[in-house]
C-alpha positions, 0 to 999 in steps of 0.5 A, spaced: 727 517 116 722 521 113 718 527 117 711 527 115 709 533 119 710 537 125 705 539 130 707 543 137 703 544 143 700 549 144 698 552 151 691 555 151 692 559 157 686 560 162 680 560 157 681 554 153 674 554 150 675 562 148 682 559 145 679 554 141 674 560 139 679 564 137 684 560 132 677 558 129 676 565 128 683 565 125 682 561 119 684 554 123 679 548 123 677 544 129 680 537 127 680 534 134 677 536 141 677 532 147 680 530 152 683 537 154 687 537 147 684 540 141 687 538 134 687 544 129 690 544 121 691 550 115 693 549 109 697 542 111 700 546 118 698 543 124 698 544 131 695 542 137 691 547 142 692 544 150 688 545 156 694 548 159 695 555 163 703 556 165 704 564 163 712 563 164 711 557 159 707 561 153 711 568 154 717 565 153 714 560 147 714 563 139 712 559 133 714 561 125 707 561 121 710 562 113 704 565 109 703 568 103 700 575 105 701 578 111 698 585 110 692 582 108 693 578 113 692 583 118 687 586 115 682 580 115 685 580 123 683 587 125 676 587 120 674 581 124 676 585 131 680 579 134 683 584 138 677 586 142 673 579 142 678 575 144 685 580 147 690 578 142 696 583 141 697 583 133 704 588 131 705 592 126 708 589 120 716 590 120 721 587 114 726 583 118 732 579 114 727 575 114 721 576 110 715 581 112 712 579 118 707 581 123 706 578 131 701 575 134 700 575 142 695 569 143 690 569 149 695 565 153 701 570 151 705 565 145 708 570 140 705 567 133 710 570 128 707 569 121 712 571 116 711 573 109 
């Protein structure tokens, strides 16, 4: 078996257009949107936005993000004010084991972990 990609669901929280909203602002096109279901792709990652609003859900789910910079990554998240248009949570940049990293809490409280 060959696996060609991946791409989870993702809970979009109460606001499903604000969601949609605010991963285009993040750098991800819109490839798909209907139904309750919005398709969004970077860079051959993928994954899709669901019109779903379970807070236990989304809190206790976490997605790994691999990206080439995560300083200027950051930059470009708080420049673009993405925390008081949209009330994400972004961290600090922290050295794990595994790489620098920085976390993002989306509209709905999923934990983005994107890792340099």
């Amino acid at each position: 078996m060959k696996v060609h990609s991946i791409a989870p669901f993702v809970p979009s929280g109460s606001d499903f257009q604000a969601s949609k909203q605010f991963f285009q602002a993040l750098g991800f096109e819109l490839t798909s949107d209907q139904h309750g279901y919005a398709g969004f792709q970077k860079d051959g990652c993928a994954f899709i936005l669901q019109d779903f609003n379970d807070k236990a859900f989304a809190e206790n789910l976490m997605l790994s993000v691999r990206i080439d910079d995560v300083a200027g990554f950051r930059e470009e998240v708080l420049q673009k004010k993405l925390p008081e248009k949209f009330g994400i949570r972004i961290s600090d940049i922290r050295q794990q084991p595994y790489g620098k990293e920085v976390n993002i809490i989306d509209r709905a409280g999923v934990c983005w972990h994107f890792i340099q």
